[in-house]
Backbone as XML, in Angstrom:
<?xml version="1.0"?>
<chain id="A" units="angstrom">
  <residue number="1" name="UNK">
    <atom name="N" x="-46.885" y="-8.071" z="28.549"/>
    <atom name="CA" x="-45.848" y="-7.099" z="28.811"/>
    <atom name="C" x="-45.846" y="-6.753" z="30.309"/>
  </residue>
  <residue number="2" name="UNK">
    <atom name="N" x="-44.717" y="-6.957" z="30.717"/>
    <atom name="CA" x="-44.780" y="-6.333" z="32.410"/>
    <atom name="C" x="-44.154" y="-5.002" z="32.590"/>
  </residue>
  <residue number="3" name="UNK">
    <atom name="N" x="-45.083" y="-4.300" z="34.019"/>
    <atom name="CA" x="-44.868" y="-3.059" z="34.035"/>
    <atom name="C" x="-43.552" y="-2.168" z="34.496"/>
  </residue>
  <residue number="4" name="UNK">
    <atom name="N" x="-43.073" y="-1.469" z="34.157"/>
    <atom name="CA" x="-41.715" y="-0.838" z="34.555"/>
    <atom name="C" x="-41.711" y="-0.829" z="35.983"/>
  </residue>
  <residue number="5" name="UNK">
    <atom name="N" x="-40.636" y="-1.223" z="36.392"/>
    <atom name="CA" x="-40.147" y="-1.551" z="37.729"/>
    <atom name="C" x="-40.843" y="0.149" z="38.955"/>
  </residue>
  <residue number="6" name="UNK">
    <atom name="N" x="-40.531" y="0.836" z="38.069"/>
    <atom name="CA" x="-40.670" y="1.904" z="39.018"/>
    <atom name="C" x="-42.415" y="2.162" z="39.309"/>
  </residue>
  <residue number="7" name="UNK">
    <atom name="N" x="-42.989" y="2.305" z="38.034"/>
    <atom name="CA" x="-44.574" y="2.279" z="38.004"/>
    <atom name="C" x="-45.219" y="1.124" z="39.281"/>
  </residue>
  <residue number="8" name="UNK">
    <atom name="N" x="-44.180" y="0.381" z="39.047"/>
    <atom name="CA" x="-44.882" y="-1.450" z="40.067"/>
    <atom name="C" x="-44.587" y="-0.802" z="41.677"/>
  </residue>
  <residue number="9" name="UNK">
    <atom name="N" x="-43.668" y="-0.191" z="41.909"/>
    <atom name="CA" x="-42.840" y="0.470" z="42.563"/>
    <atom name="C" x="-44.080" y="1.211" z="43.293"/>
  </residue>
  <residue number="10" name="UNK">
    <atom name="N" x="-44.560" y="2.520" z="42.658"/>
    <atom name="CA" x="-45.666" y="3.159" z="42.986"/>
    <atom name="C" x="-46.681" y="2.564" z="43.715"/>
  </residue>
  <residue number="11" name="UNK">
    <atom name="N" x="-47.517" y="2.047" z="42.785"/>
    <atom name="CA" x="-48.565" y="0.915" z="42.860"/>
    <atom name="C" x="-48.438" y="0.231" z="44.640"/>
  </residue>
  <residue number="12" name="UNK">
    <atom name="N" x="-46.893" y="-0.433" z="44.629"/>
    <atom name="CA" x="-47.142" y="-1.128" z="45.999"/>
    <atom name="C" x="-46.793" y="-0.116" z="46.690"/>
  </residue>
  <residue number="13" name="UNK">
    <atom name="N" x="-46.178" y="1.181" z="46.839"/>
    <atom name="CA" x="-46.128" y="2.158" z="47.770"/>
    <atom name="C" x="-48.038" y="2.330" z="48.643"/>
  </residue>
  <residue number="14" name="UNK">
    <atom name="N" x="-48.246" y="2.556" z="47.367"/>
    <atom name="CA" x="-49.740" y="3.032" z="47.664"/>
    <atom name="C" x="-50.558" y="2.116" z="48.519"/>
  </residue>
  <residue number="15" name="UNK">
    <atom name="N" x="-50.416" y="0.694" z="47.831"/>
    <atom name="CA" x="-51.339" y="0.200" z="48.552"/>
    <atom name="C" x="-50.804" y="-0.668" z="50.088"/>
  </residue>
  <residue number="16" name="UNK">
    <atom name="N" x="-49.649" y="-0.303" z="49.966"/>
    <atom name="CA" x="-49.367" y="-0.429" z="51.528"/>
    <atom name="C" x="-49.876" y="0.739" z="52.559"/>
  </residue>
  <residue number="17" name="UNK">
    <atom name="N" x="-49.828" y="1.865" z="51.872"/>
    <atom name="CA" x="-50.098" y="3.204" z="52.359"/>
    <atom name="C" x="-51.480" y="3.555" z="52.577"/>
  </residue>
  <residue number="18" name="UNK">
    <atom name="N" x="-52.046" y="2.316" z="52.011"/>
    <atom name="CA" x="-53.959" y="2.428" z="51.844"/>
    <atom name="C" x="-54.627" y="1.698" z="52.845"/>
  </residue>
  <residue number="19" name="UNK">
    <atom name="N" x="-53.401" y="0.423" z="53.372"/>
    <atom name="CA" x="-53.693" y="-0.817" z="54.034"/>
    <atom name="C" x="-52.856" y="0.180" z="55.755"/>
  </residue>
  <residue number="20" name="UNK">
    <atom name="N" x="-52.413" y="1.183" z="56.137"/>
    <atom name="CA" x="-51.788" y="1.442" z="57.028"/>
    <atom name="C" x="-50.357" y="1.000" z="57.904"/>
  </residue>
  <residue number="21" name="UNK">
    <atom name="N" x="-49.790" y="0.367" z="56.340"/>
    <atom name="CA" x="-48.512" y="0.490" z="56.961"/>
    <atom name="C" x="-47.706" y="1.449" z="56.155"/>
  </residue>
  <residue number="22" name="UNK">
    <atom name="N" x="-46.344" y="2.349" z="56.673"/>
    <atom name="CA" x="-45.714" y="2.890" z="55.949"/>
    <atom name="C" x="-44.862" y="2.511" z="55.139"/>
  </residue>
  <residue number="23" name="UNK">
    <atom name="N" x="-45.036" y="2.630" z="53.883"/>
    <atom name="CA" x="-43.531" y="2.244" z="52.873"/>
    <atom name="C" x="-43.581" y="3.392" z="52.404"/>
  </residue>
  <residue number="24" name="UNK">
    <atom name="N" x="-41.665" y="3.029" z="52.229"/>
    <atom name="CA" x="-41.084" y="3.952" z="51.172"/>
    <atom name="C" x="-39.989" y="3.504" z="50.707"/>
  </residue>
  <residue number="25" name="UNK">
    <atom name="N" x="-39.407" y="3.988" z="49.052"/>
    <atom name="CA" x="-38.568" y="3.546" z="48.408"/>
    <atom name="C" x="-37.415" y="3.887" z="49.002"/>
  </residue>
  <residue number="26" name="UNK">
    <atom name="N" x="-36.204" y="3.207" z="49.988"/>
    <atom name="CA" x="-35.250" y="3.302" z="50.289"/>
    <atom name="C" x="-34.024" y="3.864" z="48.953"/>
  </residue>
  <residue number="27" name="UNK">
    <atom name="N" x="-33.945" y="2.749" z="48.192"/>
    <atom name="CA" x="-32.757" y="2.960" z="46.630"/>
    <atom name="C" x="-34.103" y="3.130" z="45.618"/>
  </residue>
  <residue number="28" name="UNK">
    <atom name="N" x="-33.491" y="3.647" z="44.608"/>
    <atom name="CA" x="-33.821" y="3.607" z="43.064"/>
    <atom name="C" x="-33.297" y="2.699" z="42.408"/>
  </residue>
  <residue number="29" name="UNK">
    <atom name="N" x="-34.075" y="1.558" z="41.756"/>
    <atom name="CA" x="-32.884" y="0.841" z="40.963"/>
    <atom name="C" x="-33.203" y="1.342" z="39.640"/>
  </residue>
  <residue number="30" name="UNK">
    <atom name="N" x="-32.917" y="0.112" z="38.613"/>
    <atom name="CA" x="-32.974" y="0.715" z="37.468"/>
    <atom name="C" x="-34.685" y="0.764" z="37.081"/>
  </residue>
  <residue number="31" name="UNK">
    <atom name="N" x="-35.105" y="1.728" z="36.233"/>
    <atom name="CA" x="-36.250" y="2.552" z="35.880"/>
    <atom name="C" x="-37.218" y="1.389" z="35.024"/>
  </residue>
  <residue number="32" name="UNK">
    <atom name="N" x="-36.862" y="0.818" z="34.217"/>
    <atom name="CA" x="-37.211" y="-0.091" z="33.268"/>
    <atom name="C" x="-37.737" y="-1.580" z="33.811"/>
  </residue>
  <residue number="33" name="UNK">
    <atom name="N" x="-36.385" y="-2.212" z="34.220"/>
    <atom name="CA" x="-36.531" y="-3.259" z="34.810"/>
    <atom name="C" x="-35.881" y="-3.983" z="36.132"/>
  </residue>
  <residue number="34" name="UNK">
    <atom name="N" x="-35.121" y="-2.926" z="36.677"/>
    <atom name="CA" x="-34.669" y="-3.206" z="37.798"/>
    <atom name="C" x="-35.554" y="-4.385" z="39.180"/>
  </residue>
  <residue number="35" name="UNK">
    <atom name="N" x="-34.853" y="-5.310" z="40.028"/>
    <atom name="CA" x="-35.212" y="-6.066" z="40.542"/>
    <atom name="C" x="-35.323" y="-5.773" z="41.358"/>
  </residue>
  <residue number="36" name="UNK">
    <atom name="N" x="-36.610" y="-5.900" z="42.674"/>
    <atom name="CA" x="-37.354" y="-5.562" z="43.829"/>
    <atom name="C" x="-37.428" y="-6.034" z="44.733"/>
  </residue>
  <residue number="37" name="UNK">
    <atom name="N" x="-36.869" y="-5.633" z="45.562"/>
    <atom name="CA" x="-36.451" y="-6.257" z="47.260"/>
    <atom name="C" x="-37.716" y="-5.137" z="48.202"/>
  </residue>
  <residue number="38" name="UNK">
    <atom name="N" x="-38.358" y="-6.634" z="48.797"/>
    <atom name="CA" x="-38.971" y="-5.520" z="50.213"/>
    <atom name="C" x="-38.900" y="-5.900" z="50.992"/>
  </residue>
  <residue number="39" name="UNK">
    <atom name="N" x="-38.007" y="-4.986" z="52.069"/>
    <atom name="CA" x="-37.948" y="-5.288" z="53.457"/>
    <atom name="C" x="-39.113" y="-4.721" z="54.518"/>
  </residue>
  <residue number="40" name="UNK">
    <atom name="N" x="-39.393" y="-6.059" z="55.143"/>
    <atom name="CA" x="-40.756" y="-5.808" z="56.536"/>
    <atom name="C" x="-40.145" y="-5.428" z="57.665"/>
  </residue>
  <residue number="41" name="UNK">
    <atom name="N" x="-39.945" y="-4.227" z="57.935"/>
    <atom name="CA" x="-39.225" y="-4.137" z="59.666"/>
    <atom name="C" x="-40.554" y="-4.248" z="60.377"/>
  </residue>
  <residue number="42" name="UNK">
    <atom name="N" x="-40.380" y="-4.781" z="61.474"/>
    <atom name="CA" x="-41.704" y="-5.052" z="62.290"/>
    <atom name="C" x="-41.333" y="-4.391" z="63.855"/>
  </residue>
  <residue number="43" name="UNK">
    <atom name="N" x="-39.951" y="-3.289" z="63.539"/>
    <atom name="CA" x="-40.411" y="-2.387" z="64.562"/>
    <atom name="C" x="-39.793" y="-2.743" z="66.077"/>
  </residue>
  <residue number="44" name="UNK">
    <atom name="N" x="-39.368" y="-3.894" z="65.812"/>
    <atom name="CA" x="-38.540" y="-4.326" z="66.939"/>
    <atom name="C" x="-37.599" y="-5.255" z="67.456"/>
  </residue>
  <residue number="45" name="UNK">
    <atom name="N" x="-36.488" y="-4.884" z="66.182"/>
    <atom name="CA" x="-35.275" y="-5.149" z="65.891"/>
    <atom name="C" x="-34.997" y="-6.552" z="64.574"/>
  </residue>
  <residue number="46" name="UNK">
    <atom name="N" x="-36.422" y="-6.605" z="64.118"/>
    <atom name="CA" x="-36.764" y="-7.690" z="63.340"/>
    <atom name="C" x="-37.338" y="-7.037" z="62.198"/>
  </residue>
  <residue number="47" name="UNK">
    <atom name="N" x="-36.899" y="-8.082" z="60.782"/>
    <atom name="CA" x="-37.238" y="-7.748" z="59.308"/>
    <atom name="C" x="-37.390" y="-9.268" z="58.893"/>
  </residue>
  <residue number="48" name="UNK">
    <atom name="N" x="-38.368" y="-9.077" z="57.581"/>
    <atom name="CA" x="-38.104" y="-9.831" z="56.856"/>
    <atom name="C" x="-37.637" y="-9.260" z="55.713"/>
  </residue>
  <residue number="49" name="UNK">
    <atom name="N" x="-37.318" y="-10.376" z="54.511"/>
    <atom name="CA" x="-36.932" y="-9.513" z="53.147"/>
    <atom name="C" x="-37.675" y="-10.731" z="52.036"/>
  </residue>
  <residue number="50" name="UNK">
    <atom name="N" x="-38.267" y="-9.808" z="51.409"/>
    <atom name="CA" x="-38.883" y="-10.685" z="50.176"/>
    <atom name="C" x="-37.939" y="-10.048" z="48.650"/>
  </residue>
  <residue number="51" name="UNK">
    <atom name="N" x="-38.288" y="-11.367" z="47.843"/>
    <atom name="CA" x="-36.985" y="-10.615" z="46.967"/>
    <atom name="C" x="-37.806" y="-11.663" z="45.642"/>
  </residue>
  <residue number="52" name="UNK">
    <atom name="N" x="-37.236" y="-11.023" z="44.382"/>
    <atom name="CA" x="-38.080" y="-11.616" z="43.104"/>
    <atom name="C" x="-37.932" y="-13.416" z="43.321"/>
  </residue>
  <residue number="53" name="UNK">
    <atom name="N" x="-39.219" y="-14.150" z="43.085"/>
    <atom name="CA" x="-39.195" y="-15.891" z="42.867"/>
    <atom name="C" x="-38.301" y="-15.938" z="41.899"/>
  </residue>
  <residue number="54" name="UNK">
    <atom name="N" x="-37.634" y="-17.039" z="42.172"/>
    <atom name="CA" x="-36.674" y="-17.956" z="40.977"/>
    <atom name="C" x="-37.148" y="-18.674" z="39.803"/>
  </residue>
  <residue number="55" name="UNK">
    <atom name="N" x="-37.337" y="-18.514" z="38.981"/>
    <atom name="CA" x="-37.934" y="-18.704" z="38.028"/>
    <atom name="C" x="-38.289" y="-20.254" z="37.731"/>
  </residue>
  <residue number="56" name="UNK">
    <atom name="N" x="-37.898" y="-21.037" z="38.618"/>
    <atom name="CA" x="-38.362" y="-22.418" z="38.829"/>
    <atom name="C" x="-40.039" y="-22.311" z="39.703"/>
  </residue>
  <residue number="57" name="UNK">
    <atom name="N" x="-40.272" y="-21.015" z="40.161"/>
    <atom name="CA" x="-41.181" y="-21.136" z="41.213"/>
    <atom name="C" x="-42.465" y="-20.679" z="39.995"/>
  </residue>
  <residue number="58" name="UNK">
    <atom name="N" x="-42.202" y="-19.992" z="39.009"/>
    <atom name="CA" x="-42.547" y="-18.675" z="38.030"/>
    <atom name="C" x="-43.780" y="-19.546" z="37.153"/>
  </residue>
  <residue number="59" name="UNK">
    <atom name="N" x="-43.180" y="-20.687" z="37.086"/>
    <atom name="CA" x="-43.896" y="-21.932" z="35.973"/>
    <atom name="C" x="-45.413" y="-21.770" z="35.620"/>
  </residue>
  <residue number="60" name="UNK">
    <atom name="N" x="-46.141" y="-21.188" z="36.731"/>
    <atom name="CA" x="-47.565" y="-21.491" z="35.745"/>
    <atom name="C" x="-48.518" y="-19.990" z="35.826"/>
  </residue>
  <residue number="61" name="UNK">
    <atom name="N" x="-47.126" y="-18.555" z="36.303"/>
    <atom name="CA" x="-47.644" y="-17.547" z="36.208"/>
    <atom name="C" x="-47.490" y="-16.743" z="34.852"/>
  </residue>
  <residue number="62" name="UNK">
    <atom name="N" x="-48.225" y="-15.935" z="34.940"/>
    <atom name="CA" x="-48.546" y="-14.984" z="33.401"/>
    <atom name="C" x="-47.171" y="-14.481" z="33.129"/>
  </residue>
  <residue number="63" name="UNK">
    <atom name="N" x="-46.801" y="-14.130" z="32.303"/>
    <atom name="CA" x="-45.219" y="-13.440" z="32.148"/>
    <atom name="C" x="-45.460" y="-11.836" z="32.518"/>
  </residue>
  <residue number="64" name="UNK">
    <atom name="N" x="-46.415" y="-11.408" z="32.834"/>
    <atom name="CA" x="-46.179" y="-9.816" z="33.239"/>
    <atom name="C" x="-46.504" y="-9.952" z="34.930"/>
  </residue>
  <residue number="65" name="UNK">
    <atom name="N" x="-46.475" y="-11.076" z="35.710"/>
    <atom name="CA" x="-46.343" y="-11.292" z="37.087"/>
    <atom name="C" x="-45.282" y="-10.665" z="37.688"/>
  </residue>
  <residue number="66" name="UNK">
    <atom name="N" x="-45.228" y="-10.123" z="38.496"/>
    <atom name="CA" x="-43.889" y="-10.305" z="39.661"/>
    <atom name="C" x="-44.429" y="-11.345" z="40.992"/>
  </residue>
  <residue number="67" name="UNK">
    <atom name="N" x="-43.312" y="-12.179" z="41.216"/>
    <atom name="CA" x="-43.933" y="-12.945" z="42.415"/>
    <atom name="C" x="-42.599" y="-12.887" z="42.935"/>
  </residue>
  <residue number="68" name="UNK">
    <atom name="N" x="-42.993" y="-13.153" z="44.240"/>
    <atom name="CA" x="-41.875" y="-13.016" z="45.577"/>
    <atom name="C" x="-41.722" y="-13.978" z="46.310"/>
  </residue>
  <residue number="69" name="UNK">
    <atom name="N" x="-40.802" y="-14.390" z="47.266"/>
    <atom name="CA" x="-40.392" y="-15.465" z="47.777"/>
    <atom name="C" x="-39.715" y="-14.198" z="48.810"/>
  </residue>
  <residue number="70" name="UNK">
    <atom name="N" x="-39.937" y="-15.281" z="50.193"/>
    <atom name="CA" x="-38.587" y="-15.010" z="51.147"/>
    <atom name="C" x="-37.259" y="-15.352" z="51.201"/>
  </residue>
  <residue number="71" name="UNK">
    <atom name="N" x="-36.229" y="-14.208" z="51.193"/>
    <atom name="CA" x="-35.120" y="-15.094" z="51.132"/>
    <atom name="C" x="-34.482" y="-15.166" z="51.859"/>
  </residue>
  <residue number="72" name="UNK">
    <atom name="N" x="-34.933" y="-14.855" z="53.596"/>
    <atom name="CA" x="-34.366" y="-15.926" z="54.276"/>
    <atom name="C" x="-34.935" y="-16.935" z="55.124"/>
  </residue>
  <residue number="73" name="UNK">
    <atom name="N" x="-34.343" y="-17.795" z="55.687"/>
    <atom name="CA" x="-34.944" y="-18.943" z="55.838"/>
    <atom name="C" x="-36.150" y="-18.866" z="57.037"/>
  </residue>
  <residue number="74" name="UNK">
    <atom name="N" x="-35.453" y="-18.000" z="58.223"/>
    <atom name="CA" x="-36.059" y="-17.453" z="59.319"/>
    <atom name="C" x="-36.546" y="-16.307" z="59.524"/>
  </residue>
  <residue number="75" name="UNK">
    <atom name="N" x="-38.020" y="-16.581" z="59.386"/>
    <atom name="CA" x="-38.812" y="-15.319" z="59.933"/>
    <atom name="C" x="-39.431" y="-14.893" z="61.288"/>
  </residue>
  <residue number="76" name="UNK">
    <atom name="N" x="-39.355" y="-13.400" z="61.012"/>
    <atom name="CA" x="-38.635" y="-13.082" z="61.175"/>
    <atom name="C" x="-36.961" y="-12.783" z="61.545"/>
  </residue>
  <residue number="77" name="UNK">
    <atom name="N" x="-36.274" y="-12.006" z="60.852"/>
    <atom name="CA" x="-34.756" y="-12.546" z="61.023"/>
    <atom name="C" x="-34.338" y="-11.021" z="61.902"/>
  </residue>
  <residue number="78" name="UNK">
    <atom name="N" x="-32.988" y="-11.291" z="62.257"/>
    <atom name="CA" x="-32.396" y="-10.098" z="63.025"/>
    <atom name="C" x="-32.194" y="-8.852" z="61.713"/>
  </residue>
  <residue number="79" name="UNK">
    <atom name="N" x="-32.485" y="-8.076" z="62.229"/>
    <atom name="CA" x="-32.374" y="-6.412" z="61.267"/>
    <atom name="C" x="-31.358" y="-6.454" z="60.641"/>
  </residue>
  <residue number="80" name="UNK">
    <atom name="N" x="-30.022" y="-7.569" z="61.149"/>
    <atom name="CA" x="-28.460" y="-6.971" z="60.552"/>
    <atom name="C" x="-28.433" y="-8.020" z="59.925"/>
  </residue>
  <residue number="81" name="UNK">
    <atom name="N" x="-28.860" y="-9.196" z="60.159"/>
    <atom name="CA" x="-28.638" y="-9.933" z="59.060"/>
    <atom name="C" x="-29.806" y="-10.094" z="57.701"/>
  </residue>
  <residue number="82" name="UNK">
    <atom name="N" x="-30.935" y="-8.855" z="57.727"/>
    <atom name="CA" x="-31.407" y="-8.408" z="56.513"/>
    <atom name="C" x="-30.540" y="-7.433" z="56.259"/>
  </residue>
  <residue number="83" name="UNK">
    <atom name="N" x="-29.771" y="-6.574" z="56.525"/>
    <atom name="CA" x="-29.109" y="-5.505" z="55.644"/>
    <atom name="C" x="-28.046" y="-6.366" z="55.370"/>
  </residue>
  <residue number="84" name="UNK">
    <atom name="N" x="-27.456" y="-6.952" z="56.156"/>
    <atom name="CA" x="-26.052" y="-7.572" z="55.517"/>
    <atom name="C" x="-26.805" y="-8.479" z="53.839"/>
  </residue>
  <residue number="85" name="UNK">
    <atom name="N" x="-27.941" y="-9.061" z="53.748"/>
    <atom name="CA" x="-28.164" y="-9.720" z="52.548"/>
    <atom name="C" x="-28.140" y="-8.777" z="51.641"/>
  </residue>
  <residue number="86" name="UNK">
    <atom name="N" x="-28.985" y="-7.586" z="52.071"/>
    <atom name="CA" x="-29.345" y="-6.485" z="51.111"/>
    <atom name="C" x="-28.247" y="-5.797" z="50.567"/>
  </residue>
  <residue number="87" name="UNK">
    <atom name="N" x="-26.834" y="-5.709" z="51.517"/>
    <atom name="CA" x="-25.381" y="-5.650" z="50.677"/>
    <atom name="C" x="-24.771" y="-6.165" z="49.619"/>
  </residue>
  <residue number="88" name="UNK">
    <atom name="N" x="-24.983" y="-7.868" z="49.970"/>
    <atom name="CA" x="-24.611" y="-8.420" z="49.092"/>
    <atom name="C" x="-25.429" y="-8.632" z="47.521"/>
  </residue>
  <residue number="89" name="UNK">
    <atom name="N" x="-27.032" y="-8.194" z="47.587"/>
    <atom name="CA" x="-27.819" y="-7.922" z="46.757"/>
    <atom name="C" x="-26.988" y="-6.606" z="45.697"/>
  </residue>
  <residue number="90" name="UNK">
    <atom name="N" x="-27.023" y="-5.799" z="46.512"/>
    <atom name="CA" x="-26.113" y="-4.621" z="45.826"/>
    <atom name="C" x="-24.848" y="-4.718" z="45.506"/>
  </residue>
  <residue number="91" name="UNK">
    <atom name="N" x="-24.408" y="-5.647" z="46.117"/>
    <atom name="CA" x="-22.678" y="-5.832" z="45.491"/>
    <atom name="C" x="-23.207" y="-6.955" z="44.108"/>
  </residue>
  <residue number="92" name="UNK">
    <atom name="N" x="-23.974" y="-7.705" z="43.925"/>
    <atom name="CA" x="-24.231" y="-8.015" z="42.824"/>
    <atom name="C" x="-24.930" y="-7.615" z="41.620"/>
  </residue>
  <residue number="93" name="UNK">
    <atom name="N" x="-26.051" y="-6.778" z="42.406"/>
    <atom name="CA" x="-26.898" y="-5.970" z="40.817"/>
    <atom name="C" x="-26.947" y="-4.936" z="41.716"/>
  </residue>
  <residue number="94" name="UNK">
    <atom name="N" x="-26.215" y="-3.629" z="41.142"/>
    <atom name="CA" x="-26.542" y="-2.481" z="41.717"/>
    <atom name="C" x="-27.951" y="-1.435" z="41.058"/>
  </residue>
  <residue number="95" name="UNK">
    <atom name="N" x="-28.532" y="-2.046" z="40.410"/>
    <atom name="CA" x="-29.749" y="-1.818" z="39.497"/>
    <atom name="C" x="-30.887" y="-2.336" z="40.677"/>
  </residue>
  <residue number="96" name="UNK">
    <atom name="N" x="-30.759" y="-2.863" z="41.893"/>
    <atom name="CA" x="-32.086" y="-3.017" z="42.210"/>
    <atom name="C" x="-32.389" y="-2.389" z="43.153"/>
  </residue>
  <residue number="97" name="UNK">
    <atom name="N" x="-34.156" y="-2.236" z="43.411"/>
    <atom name="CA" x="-35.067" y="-1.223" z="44.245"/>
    <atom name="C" x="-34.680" y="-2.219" z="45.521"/>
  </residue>
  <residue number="98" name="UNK">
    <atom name="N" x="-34.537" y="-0.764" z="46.750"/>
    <atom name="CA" x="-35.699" y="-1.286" z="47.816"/>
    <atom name="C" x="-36.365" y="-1.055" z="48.604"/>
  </residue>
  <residue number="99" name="UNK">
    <atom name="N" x="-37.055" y="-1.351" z="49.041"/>
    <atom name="CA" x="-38.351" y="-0.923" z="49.528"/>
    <atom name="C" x="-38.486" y="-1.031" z="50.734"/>
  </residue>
  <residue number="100" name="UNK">
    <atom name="N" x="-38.854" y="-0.463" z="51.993"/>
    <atom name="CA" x="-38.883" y="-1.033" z="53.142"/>
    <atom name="C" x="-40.551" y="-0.604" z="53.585"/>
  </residue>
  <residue number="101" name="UNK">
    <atom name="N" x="-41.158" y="-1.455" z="54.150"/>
    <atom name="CA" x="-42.194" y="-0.942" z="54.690"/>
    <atom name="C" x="-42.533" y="-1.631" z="56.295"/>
  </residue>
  <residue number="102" name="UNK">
    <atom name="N" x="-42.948" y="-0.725" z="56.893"/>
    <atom name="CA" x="-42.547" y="-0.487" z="58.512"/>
    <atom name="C" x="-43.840" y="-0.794" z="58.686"/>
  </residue>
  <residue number="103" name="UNK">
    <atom name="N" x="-44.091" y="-2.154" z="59.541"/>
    <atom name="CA" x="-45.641" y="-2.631" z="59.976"/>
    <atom name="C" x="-45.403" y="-3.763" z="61.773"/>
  </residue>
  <residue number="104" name="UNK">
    <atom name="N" x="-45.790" y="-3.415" z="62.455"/>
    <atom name="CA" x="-45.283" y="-4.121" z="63.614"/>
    <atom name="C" x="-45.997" y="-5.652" z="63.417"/>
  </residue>
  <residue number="105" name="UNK">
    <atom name="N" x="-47.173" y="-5.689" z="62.164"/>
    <atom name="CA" x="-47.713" y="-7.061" z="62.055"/>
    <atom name="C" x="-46.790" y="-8.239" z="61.117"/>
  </residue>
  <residue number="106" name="UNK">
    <atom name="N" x="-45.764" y="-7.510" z="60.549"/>
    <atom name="CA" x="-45.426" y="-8.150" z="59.620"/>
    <atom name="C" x="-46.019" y="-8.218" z="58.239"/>
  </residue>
  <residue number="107" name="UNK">
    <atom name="N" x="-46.754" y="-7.148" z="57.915"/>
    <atom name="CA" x="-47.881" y="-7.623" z="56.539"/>
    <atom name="C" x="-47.006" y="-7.301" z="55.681"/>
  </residue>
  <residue number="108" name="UNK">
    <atom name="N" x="-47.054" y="-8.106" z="54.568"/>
    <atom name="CA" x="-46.192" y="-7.765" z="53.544"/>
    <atom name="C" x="-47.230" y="-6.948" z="52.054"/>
  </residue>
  <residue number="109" name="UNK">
    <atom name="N" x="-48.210" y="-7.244" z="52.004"/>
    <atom name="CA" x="-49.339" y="-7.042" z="51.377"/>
    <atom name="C" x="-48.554" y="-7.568" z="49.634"/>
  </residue>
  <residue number="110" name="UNK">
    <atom name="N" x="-47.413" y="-8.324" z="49.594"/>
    <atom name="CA" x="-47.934" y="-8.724" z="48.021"/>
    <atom name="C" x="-48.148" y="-9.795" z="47.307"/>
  </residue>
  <residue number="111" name="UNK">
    <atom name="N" x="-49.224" y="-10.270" z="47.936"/>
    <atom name="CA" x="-50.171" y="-11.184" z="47.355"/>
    <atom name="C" x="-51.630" y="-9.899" z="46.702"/>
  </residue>
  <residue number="112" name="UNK">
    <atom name="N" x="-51.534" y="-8.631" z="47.252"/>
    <atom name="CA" x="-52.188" y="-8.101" z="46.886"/>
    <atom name="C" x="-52.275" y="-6.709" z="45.908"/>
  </residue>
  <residue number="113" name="UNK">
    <atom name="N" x="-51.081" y="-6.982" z="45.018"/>
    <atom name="CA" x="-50.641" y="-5.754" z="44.198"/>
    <atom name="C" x="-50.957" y="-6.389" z="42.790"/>
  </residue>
  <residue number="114" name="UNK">
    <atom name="N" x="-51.582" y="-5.658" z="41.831"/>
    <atom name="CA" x="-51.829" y="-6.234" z="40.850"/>
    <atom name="C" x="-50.267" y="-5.840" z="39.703"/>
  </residue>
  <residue number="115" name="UNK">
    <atom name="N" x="-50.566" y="-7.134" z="39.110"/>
    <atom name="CA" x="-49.532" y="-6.976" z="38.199"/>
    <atom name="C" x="-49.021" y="-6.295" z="37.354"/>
  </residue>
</chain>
């Protein structure tokens, strides 16, 4: 069983917040199972955005995983062309979180959030 979007939500607040970078939940998506976007601003005019794996990538993880992928090609990318994606994210599922967390290293820390 995987954990409600918002609980998972918490969880990586914290342990970005433990590791010294700041996050915080920008949107609310939906409570249950809403889909999770996190944007890395690194503070100087640059983001990345990680956004749920495609389920071709998913193949030999547990079903209560969340795993992430970058979705864009260049990383770091310009700040406007992560919000312009993050529009079109919302013009398609207006149910999803996001998250931004502000680190000038780029750490994304989730390889290190438990499931």
């Amino acid at each position: 069983m995987r954990l409600k979007s918002a609980i998972w939500v918490a969880a990586y607040i914290r342990r970005c917040n433990v590791e010294g970078a700041f996050a915080a939940v920008r949107r609310r998506g939906a409570e249950e199972a809403g889909a999770i976007f996190v944007k890395v601003n690194r503070l100087d005019g640059t983001a990345e955005l990680y956004g749920p794996a495609p389920q071709s990538l998913v193949e030999g993880a547990r079903p209560a995983d969340r795993l992430f992928c970058r979705c864009l090609p260049e990383p770091p990318a310009p700040d406007a062309t992560v919000e312009a994606r993050l529009v079109r994210e919302l013009r398609f599922d207006p149910d999803v979180w996001i998250i931004e967390v502000e680190d000038r290293a780029g750490r994304h820390f989730l390889d290190q959030v438990v499931a």
